[in-house]
Every structure is written in structure tokens, then in C-alpha cells.
C-alpha positions in Angstrom: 175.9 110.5 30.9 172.1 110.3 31.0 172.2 106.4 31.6 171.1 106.3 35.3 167.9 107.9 33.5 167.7 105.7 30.6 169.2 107.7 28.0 165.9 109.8 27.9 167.4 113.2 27.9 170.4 115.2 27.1 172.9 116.0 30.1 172.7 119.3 30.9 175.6 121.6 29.6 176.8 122.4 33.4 177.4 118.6 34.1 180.3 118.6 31.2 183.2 118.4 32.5 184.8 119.3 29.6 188.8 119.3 29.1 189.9 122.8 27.4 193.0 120.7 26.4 191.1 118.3 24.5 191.8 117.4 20.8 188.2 118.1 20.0 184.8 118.2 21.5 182.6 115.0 20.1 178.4 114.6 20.0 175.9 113.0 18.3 173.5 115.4 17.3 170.3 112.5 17.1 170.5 109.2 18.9 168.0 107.5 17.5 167.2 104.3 19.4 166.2 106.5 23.0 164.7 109.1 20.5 166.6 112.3 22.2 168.3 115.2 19.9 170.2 117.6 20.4 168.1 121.4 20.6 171.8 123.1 20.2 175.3 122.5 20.1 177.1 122.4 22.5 179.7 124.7 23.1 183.2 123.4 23.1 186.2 125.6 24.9 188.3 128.0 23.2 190.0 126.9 20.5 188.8 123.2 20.9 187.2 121.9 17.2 183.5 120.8 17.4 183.0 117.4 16.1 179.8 116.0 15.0 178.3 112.3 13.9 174.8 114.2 12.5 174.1 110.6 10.8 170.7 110.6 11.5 169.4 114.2 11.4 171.4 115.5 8.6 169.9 118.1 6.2 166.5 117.6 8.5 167.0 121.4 9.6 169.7 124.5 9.0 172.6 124.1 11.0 175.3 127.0 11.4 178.2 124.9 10.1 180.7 127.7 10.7 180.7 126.6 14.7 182.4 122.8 13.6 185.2 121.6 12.8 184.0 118.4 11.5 180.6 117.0 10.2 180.2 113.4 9.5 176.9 111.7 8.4 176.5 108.5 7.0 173.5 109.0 4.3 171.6 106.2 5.0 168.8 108.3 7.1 168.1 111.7 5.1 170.3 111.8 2.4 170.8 109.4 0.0 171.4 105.2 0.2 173.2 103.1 2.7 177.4 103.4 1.7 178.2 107.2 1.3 179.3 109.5 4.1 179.3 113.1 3.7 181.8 115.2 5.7 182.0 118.9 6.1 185.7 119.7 7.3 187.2 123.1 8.1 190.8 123.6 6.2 193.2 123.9 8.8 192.1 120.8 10.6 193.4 119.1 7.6 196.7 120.4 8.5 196.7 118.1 11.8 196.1 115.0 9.9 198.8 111.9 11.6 201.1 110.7 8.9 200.8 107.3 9.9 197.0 107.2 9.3 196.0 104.5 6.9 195.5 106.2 3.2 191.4 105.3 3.4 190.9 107.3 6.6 193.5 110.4 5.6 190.9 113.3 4.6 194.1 114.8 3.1 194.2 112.1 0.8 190.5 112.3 0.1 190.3 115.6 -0.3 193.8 116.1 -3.0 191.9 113.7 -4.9 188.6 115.0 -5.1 186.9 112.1 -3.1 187.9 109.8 -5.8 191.4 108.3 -4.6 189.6 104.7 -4.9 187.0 103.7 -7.2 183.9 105.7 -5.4 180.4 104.6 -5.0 178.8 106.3 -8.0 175.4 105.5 -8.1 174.7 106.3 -4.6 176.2 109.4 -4.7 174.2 109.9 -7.8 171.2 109.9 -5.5 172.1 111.6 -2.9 173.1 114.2 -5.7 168.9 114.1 -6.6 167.9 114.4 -3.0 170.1 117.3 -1.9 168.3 118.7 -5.5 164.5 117.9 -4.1 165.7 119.9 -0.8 166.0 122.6 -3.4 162.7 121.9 -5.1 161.1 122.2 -1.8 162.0 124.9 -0.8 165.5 124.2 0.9 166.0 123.1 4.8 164.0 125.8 6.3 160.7 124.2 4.3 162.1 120.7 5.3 162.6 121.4 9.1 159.3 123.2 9.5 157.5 120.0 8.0 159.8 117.6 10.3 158.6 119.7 13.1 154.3 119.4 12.4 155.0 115.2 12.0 156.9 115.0 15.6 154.1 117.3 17.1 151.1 115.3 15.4 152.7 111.9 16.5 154.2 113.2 20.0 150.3 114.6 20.7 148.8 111.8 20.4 150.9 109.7 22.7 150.9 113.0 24.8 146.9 112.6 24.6 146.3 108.9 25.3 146.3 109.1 29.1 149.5 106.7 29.5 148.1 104.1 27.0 151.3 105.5 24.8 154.4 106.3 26.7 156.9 108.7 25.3 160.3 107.8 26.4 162.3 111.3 26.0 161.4 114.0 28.2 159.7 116.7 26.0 163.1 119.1 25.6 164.8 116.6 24.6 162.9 114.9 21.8 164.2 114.2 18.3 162.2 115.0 15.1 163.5 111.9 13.5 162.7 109.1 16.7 159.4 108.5 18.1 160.3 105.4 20.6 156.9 104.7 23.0 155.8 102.1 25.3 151.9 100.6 25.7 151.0 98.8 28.3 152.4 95.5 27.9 154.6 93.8 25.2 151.7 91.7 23.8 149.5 94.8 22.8 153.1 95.7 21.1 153.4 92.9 19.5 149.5 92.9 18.5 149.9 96.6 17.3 152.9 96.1 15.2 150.8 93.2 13.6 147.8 95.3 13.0 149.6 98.3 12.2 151.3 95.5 9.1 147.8 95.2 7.7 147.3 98.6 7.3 150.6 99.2 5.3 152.3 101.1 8.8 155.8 99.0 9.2 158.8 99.4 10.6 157.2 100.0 14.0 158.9 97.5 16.1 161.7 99.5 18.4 165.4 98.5 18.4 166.0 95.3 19.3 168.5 96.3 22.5 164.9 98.2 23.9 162.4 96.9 22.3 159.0 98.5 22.4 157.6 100.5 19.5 159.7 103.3 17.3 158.2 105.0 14.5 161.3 107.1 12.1 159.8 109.7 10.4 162.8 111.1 8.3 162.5 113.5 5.8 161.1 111.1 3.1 157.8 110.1 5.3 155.2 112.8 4.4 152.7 114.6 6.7 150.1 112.2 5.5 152.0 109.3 6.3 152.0 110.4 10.0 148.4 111.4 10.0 147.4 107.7 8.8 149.9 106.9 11.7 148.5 108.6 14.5 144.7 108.1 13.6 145.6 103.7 13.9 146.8 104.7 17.0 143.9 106.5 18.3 141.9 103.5 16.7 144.0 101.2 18.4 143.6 102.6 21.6 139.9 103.1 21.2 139.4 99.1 20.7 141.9 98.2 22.9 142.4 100.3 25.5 
């Protein structure tokens, strides 16, 4: 655990102590409240099943799904509306599915029946159907990735650049492309920020409400230019009140 630091980083692959026993080897790939991503996976013993809650980063970037066992993602962030999970699930894990699991968390069930043993969630699925098809239009998650990856460096330089005015809270390997959580000086230029950055059509900026602070998600749907308008209110900011 990364705790004693504040959750600002990931915990180095030698500090696992990991179990070559184990059922399967659990992450999430983006924790979006400290901001910190995973770089790469992280490698699970022999024969132990990778398992991964990609809720918030999913379809930002390519992954190599043939090294999981299981992908989960809630499609709230990147894919779609709030009430659909996707789930990528190798074959033969199906085969160690409990038989006293309840029927709506049985991915046997799910899966003999198509995703469609209850009455599913159509419409949303329906969108998520048009967003994986704009990946496509665009140019597929190579295109998407590379944009995701210009946004986090114009907004991380700038709060790189301010002199300490903006404090990043991840260290720099371990930043996500998705979470942009900084500090300023005190909580009253936060709270004057986030009520100047409302005027100019910038919200969302406050940071969770167990950190507080400032946040700025930049999934796949906010544009370069959005994070350009973004970054030049900062240096505004800054310039008036710094």
C-alpha cells in the first residue's frame, strides 16, 4: 500500500508479496480520486488469472487483453452511460464459476443467455454501441490514447510550470491520463478558482469530497481544446492571483 505516501504512487512491483496460490491477482488499473494509473500490469504468478476493475480508463488506450483473465469496467467514464458494465472473461474461468452463486452474479448464466437473462438496459447499451463506433471513426484506441496523452501533458505542464502555485499530487511515473487532482495554496483560492473557473463554462473542478482540493477528468469525451481553455484560466488565474 502506498497510504503512508498518500496514495500518490503505485507500489513498486518488488514490494508485492504476492501469493502464487492465490485464486487470482486483483488491480485497478486508474484510481481516480489520487490521480495515479497504472503504466503496466502487473504480473501475476504462474498460472494465477489477472483480474482487472479498468472502470475508469477503459478503451482510453490498447491494452493486451490476452494477459487477463477478467476485465470489468463500469461504462460510466469512457464508454457509454452510468448502468452497464462491460466484462472481457477468458473461457475456462467460466468453468470455476461456484454453484451457489446468486443467478445475477453467475457469468455462466450471463453468458448462455447472451447478456440478456433479465430484461437488460437497452438504451444505454445502445450508446455505448455508438461510442465504441466513434472509437472506430477516429481512428480506433491508438488515435484515442495518443490524444489522452497531449491533454495530461498540456494540463500536468502547467501545474509543472507554476512554481508550486499548482501542486500535482501523483509523482510524475505514476500519473493517470484520466485524473488531474492539484493543490493551490490555500482552500479559499480553491474555492475562488472553482467559482471563477463556473463563469467561464470550466466545471466539475472541485476534487473528491474525501480530499478535497481541485480535480480536473479529462476522459476521452473532453477534447484538446477543452484542456487548452483549461490550462490558459489557470495561467490567468495564477497571473492575478498569485
Amino acid at each position: 500500500s502506498s497510504e503512508a505516501t498518500n496514495f500518490d504512487r503505485i507500489p513498486a512491483a518488488d514490494s508485492l508479496a504476492l501469493d502464487p496460490k492465490a485464486a487470482y491477482l486483483h488491480f485497478t488499473s486508474n484510481e481516480t480520486i489520487h490521480g495515479v494509473e497504472f503504466q503496466s500490469e502487473p504480473v501475476a504468478p504462474e498460472g494465477v488469472p489477472l483480474v482487472c476493475d479498468m472502470s475508469s480508463n477503459f478503451v482510453s488506450k490498447a491494452v493486451d487483453i490476452s494477459k487477463y483473465g477478467l476485465i470489468y469496467a463500469g461504462a460510466q467514464k469512457n464508454a457509454g452511460p452510468a448502468g452497464v458494465t462491460l466484462v472481457i472473461l477468458r473461457e475456462d474461468l467460466l468453468e470455476r464459476t461456484p454453484s451457489n452463486l446468486p443467478v445475477m452474479l453467475d457469468y455462466k448464466v450471463q453468458v448462455g443467455k447472451a447478456s440478456m437473462h433479465n430484461t437488460p438496459p437497452c438504451f444505454a447499451i445502445y450508446i455505448v454501441g455508438l461510442v465504441l463506433q466513434w472509437l472506430l471513426d477516429q481512428g480506433g484506441l491508438e488515435v484515442i490514447a495518443r490524444r489522452n496523452a497531449v491533454k495530461a501533458e498540456m494540463l500536468y505542464k502547467t501545474i509543472d510550470e507554476s512554481g508550486g502555485f499548482y501542486r500535482g499530487h501523483a509523482l510524475p511515473e505514476a500519473r493517470s491520463k484520466m485524473n488531474v487532482p492539484f493543490r493551490m495554496p490555500s482552500e479559499e483560492l480553491e474555492k475562488l478558482f472553482c467559482k471563477e473557473a463556473d463563469k467561464e463554462g470550466l466545471i466539475g473542478l472541485k476534487g473528491h469530497r474525501s480530499v478535497g482540493g481541485l480535480r480536473a477528468s479529462i476522459y476521452n469525451a473532453v477534447t484538446e481544446t477543452s484542456v487548452k481553455v483549461l490550462t490558459e484560466f489557470m495561467k490567468e488565474f495564477q497571473k492575478k492571483y498569485g
